[in-house]
LUMTORNU-990780 format. One record per residue: residue in three letters; x, y, z of N, C-alpha, C in turn. Coordinates in steps of 0.05 Angstrom, whole numbers, plus 5000, padded with zeros to 4 digits. Layout:
BEGIN
ALAXYZXYZXYZ/...
// end
This chain:
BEGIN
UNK105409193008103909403021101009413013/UNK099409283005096909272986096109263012/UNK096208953030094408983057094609263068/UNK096309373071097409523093095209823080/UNK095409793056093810033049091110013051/UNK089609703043087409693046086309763083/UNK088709733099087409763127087410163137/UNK089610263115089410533125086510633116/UNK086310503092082910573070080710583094/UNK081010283108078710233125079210413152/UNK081010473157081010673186080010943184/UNK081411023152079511303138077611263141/UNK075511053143073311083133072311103162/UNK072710963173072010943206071711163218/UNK073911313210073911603227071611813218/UNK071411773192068211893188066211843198/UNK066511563201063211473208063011553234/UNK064411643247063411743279064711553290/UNK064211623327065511513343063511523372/UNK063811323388061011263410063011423435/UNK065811523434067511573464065211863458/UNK065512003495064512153500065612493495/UNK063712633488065112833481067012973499/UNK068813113485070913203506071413523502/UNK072513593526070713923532073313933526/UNK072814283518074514393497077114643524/UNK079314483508081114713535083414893515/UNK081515103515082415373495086015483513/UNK086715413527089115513542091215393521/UNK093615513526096015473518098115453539/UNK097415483556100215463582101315203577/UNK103715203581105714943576105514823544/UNK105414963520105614913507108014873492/UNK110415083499112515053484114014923520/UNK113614943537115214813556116514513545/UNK119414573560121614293550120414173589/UNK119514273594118214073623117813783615/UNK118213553622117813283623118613213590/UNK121113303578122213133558123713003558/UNK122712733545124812473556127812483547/UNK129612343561132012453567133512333547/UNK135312323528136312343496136611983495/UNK135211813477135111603478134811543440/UNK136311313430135911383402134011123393/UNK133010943417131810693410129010743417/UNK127910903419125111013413123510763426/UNK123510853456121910613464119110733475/UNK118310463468114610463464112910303483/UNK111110403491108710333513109310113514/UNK109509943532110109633524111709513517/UNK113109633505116109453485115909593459/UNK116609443442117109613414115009403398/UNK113809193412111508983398113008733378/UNK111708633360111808433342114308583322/UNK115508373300116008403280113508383259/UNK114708453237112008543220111008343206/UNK107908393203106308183196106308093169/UNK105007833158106007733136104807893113/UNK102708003121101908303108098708123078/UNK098807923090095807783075092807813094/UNK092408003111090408033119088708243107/UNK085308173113083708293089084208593115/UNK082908853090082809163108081109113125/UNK081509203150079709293167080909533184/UNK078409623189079509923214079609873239/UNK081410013256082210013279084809743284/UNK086009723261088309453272091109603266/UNK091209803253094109833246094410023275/UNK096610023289097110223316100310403300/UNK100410583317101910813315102310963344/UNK104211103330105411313354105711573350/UNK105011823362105212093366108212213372/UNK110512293357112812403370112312753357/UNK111312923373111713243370114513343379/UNK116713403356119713483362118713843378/UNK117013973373117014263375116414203411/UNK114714073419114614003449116413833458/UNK119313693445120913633460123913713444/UNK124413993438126514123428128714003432/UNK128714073465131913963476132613683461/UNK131513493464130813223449131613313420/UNK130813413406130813403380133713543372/UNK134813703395137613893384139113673394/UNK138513613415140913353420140813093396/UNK139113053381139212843366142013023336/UNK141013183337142413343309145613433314/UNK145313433354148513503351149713213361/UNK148212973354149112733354151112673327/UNK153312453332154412403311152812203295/UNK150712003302149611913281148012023269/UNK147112293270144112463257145612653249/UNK147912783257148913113258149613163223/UNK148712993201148412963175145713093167/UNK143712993171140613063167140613433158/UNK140413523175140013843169141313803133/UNK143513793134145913873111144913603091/UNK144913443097143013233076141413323055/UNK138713433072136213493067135213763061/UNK138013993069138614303063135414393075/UNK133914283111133214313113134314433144/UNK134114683158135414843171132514923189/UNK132414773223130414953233132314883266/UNK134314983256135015063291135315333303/UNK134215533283134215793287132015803290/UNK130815793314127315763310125715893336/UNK123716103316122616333337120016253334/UNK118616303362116816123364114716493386/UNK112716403373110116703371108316523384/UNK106516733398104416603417102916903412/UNK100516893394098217153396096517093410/UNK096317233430092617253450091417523445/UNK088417493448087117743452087617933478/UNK086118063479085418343501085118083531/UNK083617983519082317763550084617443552/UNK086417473536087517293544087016983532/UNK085017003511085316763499087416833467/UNK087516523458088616443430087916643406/UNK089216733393087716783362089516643346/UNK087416553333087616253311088116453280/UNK088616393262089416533236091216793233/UNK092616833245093817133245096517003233/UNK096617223221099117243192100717333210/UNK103417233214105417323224107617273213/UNK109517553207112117513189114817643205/UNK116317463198118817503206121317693185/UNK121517913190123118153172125718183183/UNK128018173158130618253163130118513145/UNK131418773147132018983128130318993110/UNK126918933118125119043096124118773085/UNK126618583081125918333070124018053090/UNK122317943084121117713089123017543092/UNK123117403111124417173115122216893123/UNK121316943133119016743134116016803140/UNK114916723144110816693146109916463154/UNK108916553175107316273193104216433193/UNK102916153201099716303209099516243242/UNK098216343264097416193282095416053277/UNK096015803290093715633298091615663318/UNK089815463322088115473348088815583377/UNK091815513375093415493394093815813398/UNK093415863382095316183377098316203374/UNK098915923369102115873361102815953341/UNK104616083331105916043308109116003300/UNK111115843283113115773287114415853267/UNK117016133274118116123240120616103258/UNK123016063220125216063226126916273204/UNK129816283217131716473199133416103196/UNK134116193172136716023154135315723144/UNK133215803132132215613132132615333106/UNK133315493089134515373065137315293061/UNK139515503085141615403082143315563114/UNK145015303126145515363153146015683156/UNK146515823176146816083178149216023202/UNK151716133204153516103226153316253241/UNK152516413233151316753256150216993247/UNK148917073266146517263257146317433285/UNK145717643280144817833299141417923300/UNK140817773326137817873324135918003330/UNK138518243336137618523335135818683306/UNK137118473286136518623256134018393249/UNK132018243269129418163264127618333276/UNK125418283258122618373272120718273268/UNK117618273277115718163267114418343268/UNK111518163249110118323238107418103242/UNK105218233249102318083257100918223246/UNK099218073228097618173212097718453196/UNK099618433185101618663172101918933192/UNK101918893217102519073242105019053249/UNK107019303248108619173264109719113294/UNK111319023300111518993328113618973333/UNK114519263355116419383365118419303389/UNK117219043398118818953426120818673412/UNK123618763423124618583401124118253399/UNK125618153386125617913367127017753393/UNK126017493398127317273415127016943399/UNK129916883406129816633391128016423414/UNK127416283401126515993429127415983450/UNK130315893441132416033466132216063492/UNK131316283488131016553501127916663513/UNK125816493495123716503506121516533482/UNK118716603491116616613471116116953466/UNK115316903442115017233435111817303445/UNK110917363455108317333472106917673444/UNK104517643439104317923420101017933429/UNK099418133442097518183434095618223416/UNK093618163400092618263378090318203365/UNK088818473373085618413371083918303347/UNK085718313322084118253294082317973305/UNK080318023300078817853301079317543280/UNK078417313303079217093290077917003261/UNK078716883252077016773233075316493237/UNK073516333210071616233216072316003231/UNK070915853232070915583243070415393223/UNK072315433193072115203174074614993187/UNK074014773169076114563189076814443149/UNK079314443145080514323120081814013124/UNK081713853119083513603118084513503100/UNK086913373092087313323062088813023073/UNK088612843057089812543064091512503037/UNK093712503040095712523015097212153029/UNK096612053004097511823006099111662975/UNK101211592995102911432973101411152961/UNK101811072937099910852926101410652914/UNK104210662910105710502893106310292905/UNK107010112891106809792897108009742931/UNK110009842934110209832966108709902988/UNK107810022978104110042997102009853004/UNK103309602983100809512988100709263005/UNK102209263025102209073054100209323069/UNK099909573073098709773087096909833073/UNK096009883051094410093045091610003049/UNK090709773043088009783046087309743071/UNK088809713100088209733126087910063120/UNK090410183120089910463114088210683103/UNK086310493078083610623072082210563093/UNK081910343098079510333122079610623152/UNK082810573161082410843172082111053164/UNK082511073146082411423141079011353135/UNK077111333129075011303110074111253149/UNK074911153174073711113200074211443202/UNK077311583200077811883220075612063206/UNK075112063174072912263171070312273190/UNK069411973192066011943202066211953228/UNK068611903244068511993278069112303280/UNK070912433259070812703272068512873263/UNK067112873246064612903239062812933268/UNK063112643284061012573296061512633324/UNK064712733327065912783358065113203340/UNK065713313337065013613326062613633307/UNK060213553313058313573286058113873291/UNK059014013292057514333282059614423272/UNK062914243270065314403247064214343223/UNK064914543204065114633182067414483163/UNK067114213159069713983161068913973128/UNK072014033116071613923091073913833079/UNK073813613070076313463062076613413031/UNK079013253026080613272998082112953006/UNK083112942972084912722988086612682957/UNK089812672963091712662940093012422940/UNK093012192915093711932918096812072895/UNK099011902894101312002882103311612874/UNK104511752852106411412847108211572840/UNK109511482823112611522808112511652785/UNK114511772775114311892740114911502727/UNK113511532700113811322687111211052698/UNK109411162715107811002725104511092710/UNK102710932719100311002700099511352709/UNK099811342733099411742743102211802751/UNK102412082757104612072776102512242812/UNK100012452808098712482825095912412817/UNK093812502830090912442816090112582847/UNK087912672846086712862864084212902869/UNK082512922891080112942892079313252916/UNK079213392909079413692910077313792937/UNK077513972952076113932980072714082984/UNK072013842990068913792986067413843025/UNK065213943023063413863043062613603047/UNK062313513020060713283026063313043023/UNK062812933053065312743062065212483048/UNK062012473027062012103008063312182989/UNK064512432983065912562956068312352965/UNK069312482983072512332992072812112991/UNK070312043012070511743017070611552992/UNK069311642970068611462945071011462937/UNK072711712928074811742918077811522931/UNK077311542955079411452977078411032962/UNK076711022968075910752959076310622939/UNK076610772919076210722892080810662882/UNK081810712905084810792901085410462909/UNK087910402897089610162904092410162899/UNK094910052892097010092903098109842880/UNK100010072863101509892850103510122837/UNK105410012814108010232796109210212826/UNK110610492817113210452827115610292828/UNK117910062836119609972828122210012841/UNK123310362840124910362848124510492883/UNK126710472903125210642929124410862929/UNK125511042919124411402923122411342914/UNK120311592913117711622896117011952894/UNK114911982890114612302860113212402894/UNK114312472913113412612944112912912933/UNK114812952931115513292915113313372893/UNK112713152887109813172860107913232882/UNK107513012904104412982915103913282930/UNK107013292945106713582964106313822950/UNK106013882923105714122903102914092898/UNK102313872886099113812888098013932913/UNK098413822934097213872958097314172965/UNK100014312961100314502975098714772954/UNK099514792928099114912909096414782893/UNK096314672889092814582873091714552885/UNK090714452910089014462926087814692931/UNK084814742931084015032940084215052961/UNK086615112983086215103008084915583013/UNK082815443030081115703040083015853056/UNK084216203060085516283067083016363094/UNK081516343099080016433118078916103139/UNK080215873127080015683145081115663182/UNK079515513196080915573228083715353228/UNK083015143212084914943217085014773188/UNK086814733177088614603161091014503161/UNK089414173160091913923161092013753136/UNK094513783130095413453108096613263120/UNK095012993123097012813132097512663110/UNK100512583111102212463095102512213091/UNK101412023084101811723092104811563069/UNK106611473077108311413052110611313065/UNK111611013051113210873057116810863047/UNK116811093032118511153017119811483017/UNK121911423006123011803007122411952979/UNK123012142990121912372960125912222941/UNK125512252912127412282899129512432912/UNK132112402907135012582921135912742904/UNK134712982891136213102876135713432882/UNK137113602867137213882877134914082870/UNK133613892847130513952836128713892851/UNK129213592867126813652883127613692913/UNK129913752916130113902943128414132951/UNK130114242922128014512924125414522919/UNK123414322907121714312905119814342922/UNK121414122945120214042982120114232991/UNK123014372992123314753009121315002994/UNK120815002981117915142966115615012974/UNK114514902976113014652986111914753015/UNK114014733033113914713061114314993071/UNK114715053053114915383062112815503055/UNK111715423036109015613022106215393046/UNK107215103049105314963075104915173099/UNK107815353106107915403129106215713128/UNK106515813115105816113107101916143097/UNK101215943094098515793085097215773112/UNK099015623130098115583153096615343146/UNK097815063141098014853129098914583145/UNK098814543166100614343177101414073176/UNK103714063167104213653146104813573177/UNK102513293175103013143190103912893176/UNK106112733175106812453163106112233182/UNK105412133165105411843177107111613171/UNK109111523182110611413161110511113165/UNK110610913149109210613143112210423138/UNK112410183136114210013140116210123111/UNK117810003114120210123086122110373089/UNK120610653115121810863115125210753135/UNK126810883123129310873129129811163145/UNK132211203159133311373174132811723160/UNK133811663134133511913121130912003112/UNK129111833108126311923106124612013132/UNK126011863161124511933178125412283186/UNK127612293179128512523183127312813167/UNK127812753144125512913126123013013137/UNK121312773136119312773153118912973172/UNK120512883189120213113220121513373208/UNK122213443193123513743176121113883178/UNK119513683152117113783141113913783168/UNK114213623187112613733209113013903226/UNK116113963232116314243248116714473240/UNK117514503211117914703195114414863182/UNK112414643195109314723185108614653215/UNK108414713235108014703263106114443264/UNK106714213257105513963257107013703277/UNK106613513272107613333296108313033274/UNK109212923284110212673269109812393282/UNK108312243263106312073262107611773254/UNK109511543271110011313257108111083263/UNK107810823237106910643255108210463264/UNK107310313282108510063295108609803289/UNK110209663298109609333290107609273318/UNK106909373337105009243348102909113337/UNK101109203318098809053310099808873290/UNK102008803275102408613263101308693237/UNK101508813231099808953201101809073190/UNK102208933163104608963152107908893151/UNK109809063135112308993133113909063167/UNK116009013165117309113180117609343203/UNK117309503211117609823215119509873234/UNK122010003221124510083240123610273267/UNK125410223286125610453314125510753300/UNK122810943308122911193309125511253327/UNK127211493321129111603338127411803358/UNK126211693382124411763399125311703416/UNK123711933444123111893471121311713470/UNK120611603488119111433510115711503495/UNK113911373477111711413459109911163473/UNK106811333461104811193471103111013448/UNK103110783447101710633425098510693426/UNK098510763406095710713394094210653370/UNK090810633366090710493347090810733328/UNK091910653302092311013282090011163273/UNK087310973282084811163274084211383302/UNK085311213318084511463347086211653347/UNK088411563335090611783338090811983322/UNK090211963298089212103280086412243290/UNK084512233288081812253303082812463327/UNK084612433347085612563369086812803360/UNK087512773338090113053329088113243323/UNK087113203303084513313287083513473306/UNK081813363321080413463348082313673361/UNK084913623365087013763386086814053370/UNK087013983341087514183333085214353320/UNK083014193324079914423321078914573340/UNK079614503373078214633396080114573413/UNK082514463411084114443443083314213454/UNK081714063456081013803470083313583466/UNK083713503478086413273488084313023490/UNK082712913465081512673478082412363482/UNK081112173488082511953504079811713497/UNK080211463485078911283474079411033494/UNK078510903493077610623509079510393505/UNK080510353519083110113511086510273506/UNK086310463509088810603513089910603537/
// end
């Protein structure tokens, strides 16, 4: 994984330096956001623009940005898809695996007086006085909580939920997904237009077919979104993580304005320890979630995840992850993963826990570009290849102003 990381290094870096596509006008609407309209129809071989590409590359090429490609699968925009995978007999394990529970899932939409989004609004979900969960909205004015989230629930009456916006409460009752969107008016005014990013990346020796393609991108998505939004308020971080018994187990570079902070930091990383498959995830996501100064008055806050490996299997860090992802979600935090050659069935699964459980989307790459090890079939609908600095670069954007942008060669 050494190549593989030196190319994510170089795509990081890419994305800072800017980008020459044309700017793309900003579409503040939410209509058809939670619609199951055009979700591809239950398929477990995850087929891709083209084919599914190459087997994986011999993994000795120097970093560069823009060669490793990837694919976009958002489970919260294709539900139906995602419940049919779980009441499949090869997946219908996962939830109970991973003691991660989001099929009870109520889904909030806040607009103002005039009908647009409000971005940051605290919204909580109450049984009998008690908190059961905390989401923030996004740009979107989305926000996504759930009941039974730590451990299945067989039945519930949801007459005995309510919410609560911006510690207001709100009297029209509680609807699961189901059943529909909880639509809530509410004038608190939005908050700023800071933009947070955090690039949490795995470093241990199996990284390093990917990682230094992988610096190069990440070190490209800073300097293009910079240069596609120069008037956000963009400030990034970035958490490198290995194993217990390795020279670190996290190390951290804490969230700066100034994007050569990162970048130097991001550069200066390389990829070795580790040994056995799991790795210290549960470590990096505590770092990230909890040490990180993330700003409670930010518009948008993303961690993307990069890592070829699963968190440890034990009941310590189960619960570690479910604290983790719950305090991501209540932060208003959203884990995007990216997941790199080596991830197996149970990690991809995880994964998508931890992006829909923080209203985020899930990020694999491909063997199309030939960069790197192996990379198994996402359990996907019908996905669009791209290269992982635009796609990355694209999310970012989606999720600073609504713009859906579109790069040259796609």
């Amino acid at each position: 994984m050494k190549n593989y990381t030196k190319v994510l290094l170089v795509a990081l870096g890419f994305i800072f330096m800017g980008c020459d596509s044309s700017s793309a006008e900003s579409d503040p609407t939410v209509d058809g956001i939670y619609s199951d309209e055009g979700e591809s129809s239950l398929s477990f071989s995850g087929e891709g623009s083209g084919g599914s590409g190459t087997s994986g590359g011999s993994g000795n090429q120097e970093g560069e940005a823009g060669l490793v490609t990837a694919a976009e699968w958002n489970d919260l925009d294709n539900w139906t898809f995602w419940s049919g995978l779980l009441e499949s007999e090869e997946f219908k394990k996962m939830p109970s695996y991973w003691s991660f529970y989001n099929n009870n899932r109520i889904s909030v939409l806040v607009r103002d007086n005039t009908g647009a989004p409000v971005h940051g609004s605290k919204v909580e979900l109450i049984k009998d006085d008690n908190l059961v969960w905390t989401a923030r909205t996004d740009n979107f004015g989305k926000a996504e909580l759930f009941i039974g989230f730590r451990q299945e629930v067989q039945s519930f009456n949801i007459e005995e939920y309510s919410l609560k916006v911006n510690d207001r409460s709100i009297n029209t009752p509680v609807k699961l997904f189901s059943e529909g969107i909880n639509e809530i008016m509410d004038n608190t005014p939005a908050l700023n237009d800071r933009v947070e990013l955090s690039f949490v990346v795995d470093a241990t020796g199996s990284m390093s077919d990917e990682l230094e393609f992988l610096k190069k991108d990440l070190l490209s998505v800073i300097e293009r979104v910079k240069s596609e939004i120069p008037n956000a308020q963009i400030f990034t971080s970035s958490v490198f993580y290995r194993d217990e018994q390795d020279e670190y187990v996290v190390k951290q570079s804490g969230f700066t304005g100034d994007a050569n902070t990162t970048l130097n930091f991001i550069k200066a990383q390389s990829a070795d320890g580790g040994g056995d498959y799991p790795e210290a995830v549960h470590s990096a996501l505590d770092e990230t979630i909890n040490k990180l100064q993330w700003s409670s008055s930010a518009k948008t806050r993303i961690a993307f995840l990069l890592l070829d490996a699963p968190p440890h299997y034990n009941t310590i860090v189960v619960e570690s992850l479910q604290n983790s992802i719950e305090t991501a979600a209540a932060k208003g935090i959203k884990i995007i993963p990216i997941s790199a050659s080596g991830v197996d069935k149970e990690t991809e699964f995880v994964l998508r826990f931890f992006s829909i459980s923080t209203n985020g989307t899930y990020v694999f790459i491909t063997n199309d570009s030939g960069v790197g090890n192996d990379h198994i079939e996402a359990s996907v609908g019908e996905y669009q290849v791209e290269k992982l600095n635009d796609l990355m670069v694209r999310l970012i954007v989606k999720y600073i102003n609504g713009a859906n942008i579109s790069f040259d060669g796609e």
